[in-house]
C-alpha positions as CSV (number, residue, x, y, z in Angstrom):
1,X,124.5,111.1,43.3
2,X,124.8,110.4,46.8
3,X,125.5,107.9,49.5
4,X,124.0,106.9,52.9
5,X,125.8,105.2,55.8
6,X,129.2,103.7,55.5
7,X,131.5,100.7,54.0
8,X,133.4,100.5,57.4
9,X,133.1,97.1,58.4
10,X,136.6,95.5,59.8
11,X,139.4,97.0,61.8
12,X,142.7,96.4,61.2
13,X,142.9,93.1,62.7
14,X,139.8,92.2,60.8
15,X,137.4,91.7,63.5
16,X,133.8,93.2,62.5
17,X,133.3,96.9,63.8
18,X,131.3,97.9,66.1
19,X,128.9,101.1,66.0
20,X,128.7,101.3,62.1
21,X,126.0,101.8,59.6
22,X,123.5,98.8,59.5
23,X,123.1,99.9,55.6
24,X,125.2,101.6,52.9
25,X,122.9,103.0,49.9
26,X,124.1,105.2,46.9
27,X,121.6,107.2,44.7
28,X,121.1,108.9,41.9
29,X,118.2,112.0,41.4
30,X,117.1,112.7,37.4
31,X,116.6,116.0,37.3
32,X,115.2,118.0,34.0
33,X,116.0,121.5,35.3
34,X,119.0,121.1,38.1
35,X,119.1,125.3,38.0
36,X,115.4,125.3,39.3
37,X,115.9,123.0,41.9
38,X,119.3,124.8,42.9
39,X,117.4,128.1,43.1
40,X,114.1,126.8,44.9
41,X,116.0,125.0,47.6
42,X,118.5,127.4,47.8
43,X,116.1,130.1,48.5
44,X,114.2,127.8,51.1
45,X,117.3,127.5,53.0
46,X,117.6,131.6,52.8
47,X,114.3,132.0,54.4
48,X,115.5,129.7,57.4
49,X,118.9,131.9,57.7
50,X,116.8,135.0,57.6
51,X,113.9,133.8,60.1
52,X,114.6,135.1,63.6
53,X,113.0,131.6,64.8
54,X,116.0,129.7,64.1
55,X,118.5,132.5,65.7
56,X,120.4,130.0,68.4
57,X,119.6,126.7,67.2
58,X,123.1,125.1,66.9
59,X,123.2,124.1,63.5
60,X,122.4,127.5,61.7
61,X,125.9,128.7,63.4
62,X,129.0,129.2,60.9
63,X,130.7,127.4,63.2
64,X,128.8,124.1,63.3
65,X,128.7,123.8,59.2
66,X,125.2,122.2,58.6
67,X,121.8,124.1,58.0
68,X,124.5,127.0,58.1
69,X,125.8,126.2,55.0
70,X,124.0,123.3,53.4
71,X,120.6,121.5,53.9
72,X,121.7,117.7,55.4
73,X,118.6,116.0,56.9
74,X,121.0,114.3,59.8
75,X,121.6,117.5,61.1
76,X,118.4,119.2,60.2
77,X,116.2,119.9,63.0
78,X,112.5,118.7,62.6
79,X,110.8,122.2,61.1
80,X,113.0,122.2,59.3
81,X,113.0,118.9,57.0
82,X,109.2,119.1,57.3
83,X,109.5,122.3,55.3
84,X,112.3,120.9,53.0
85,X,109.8,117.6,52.6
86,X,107.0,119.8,51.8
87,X,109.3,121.5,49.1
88,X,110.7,118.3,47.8
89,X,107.4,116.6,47.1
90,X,106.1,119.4,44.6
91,X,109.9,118.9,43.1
92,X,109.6,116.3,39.8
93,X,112.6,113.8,40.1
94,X,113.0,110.3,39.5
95,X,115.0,108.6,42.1
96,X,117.2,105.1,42.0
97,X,118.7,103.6,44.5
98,X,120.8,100.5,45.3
99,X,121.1,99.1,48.5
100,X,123.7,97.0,50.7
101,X,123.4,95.5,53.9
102,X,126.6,95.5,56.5
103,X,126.0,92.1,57.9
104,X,125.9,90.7,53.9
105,X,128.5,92.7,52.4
106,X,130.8,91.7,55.9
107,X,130.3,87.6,54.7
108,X,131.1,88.5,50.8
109,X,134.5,90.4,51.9
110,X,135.0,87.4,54.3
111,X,134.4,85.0,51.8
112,X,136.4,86.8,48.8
113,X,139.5,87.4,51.3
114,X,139.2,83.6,51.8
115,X,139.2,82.4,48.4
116,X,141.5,84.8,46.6
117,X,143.3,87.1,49.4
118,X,141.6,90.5,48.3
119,X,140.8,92.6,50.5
120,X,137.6,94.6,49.8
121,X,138.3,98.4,49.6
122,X,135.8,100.9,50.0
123,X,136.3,102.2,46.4
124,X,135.6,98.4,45.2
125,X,132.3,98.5,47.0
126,X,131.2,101.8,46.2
127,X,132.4,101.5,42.8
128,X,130.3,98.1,42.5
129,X,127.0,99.4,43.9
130,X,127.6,102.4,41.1
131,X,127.7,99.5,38.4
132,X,124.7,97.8,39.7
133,X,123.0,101.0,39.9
134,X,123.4,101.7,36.6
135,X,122.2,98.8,35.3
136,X,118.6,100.1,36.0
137,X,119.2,104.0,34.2
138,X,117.7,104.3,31.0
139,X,120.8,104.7,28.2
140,X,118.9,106.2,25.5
141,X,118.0,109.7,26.4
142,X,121.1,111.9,24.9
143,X,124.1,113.2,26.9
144,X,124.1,113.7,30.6
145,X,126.2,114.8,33.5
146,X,126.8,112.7,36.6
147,X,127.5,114.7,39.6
148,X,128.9,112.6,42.8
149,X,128.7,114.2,45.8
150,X,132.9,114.3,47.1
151,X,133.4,113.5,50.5
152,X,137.3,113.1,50.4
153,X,139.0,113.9,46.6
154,X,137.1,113.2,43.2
155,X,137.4,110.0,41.5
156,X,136.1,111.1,38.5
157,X,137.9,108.3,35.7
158,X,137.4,105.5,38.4
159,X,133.2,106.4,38.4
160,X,133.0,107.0,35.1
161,X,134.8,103.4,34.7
162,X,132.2,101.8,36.7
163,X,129.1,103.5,34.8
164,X,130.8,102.0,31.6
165,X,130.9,98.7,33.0
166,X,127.0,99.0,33.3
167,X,126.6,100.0,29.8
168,X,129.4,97.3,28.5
169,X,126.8,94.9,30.6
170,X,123.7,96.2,29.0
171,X,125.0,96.4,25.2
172,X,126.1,92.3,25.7
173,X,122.1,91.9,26.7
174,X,120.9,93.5,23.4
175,X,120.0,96.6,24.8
176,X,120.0,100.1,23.5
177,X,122.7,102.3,24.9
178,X,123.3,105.4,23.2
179,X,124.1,107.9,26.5
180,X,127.3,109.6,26.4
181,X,128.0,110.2,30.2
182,X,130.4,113.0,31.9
183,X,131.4,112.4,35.6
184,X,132.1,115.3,37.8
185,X,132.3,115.6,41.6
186,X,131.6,118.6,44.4
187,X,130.8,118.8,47.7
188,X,127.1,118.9,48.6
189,X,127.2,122.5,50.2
190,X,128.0,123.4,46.8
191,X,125.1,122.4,45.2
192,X,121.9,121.9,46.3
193,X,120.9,119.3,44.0
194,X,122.7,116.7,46.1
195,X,121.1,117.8,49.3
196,X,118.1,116.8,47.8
197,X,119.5,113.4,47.0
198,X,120.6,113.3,50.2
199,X,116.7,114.0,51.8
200,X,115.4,111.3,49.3
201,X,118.0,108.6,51.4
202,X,117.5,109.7,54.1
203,X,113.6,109.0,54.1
204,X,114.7,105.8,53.3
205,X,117.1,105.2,55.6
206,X,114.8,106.1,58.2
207,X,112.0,103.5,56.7
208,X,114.4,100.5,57.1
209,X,116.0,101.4,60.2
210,X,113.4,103.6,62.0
211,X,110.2,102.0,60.5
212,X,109.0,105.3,60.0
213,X,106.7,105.5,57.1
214,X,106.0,109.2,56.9
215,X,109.3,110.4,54.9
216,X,109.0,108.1,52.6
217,X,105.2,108.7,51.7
218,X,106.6,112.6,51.1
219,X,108.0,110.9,48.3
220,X,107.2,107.5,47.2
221,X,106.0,108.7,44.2
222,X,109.2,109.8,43.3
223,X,110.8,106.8,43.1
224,X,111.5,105.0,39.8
225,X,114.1,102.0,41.6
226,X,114.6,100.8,44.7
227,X,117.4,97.6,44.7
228,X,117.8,95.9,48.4
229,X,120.8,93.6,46.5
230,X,121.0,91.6,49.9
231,X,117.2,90.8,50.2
232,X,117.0,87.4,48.2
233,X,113.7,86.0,49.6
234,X,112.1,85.5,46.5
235,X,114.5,86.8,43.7
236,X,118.1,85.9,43.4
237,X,119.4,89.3,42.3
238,X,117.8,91.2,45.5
239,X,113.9,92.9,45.8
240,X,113.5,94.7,43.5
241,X,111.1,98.2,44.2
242,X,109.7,99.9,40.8
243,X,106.5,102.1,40.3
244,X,104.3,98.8,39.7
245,X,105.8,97.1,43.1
246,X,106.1,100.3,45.2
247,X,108.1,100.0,48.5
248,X,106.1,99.6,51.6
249,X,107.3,98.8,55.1
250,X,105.1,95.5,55.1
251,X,107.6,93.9,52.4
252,X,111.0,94.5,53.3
253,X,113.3,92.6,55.3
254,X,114.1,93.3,58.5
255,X,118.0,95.1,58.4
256,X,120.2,93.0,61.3
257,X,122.5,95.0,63.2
């Protein structure tokens, strides 16, 4: 699992920040054979180290920490992440993904702060979009290992809380849930199975911000859920994007800066 964008959206006097993410998305890869995946993308990125092409582009120095060390589609440059797409579209995953929108996540902390006096933290919003997320993962197909992608310490018991809260959720609506789950966390460098989570947001990032359709088409396929929670044009709990309503540029809302 990994995130895109931010949950920055007040400074400390509470006035809306500029200059921050217009989306914040978390997602989660299925993968059957993780150690295939690590080794095939793993190699790919040791063919780039070794090719004398890339010798002085900026991010393949030690120094910069990006293609040097890890594949991260930001920093990638273009031949590069058309090779990792290439790669990643032979690669069988199913992909979910839950999706917030600054301006509407900005009126529910205003609106909660108002009401109650909370203040929103970013491990309540992150830790709510896992929950929702969850909602939409199968629960019947034996043990499994979640792997977060860190970015400042683990928070293991407090992810693992909020993937129980999906299943506690599920079981009250009759359904089947029979998936013991382990959390663990690491930082994408060390595993490549997260840098390909982090392509798969990417290419959507770049069809709701961007409008660029080619990224995603890479990989559509791949896709088992899409969840735009703040889109409630015609459903009350968001748009929801599944193999039998794929995701195409025509039908999602316009993100507001």
């Amino acid at each position: 699992m990994d995130e895109s964008g931010d949950t920055d959206m007040f400074d400390k006097k509470g006035r809306p920040l500029p200059n921050v993410s217009n989306l914040f998305m978390i997602g989660l890869a299925i993968i059957d054979d993780p150690e295939d995946v690590r080794a095939k993308l793993d190699n790919l990125r040791n063919q780039f180290l070794a090719d004398p092409y890339f010798t002085g582009v900026p991010s393949f120095q030690d120094d910069a920490k990006k293609t040097a060390i890890m594949l991260h589609a930001k920093d990638d440059i273009p031949e590069i992440r058309w090779k990792v797409f290439d790669l990643l579209s032979t690669i069988p995953v199913k992909v979910a993904v839950v999706i917030r929108r600054k301006e509407d996540m900005r009126r529910d902390a205003q609106s909660i702060f108002q009401s109650t006096g909370q203040k929103i933290t970013d491990n309540i919003i992150y830790d709510n979009v896992v929950t929702m997320l969850f909602r939409y993962i199968s629960h019947t197909k034996g043990d499994c290992e979640i792997k977060f992608a860190v970015k400042k310490k683990p928070r293991n018991a407090a992810l693992l809380a909020a993937i129980n809260s999906s299943q506690a959720s599920l079981k009250s609506k009759g359904n089947r849930v029979t998936t013991r789950i382990k959390v663990s966390s690491e930082h994408s460098r060390n595993d490549a199975c997260l840098q390909l989570t982090d392509y798969y947001l990417w290419a959507l990032n770049r069809l709701y911000i961007n409008q660029e359709t080619r990224y995603i088409d890479k990989l559509k396929d791949n896709f088992n859920v899409i969840l735009d929670v703040d889109d409630i044009r015609n459903m009350k709990g968001g748009e929801l994007f599944t193999r039998h309503n794929p995701i195409e540029l025509i039908k999602i809302m316009p993100v507001s800066s």
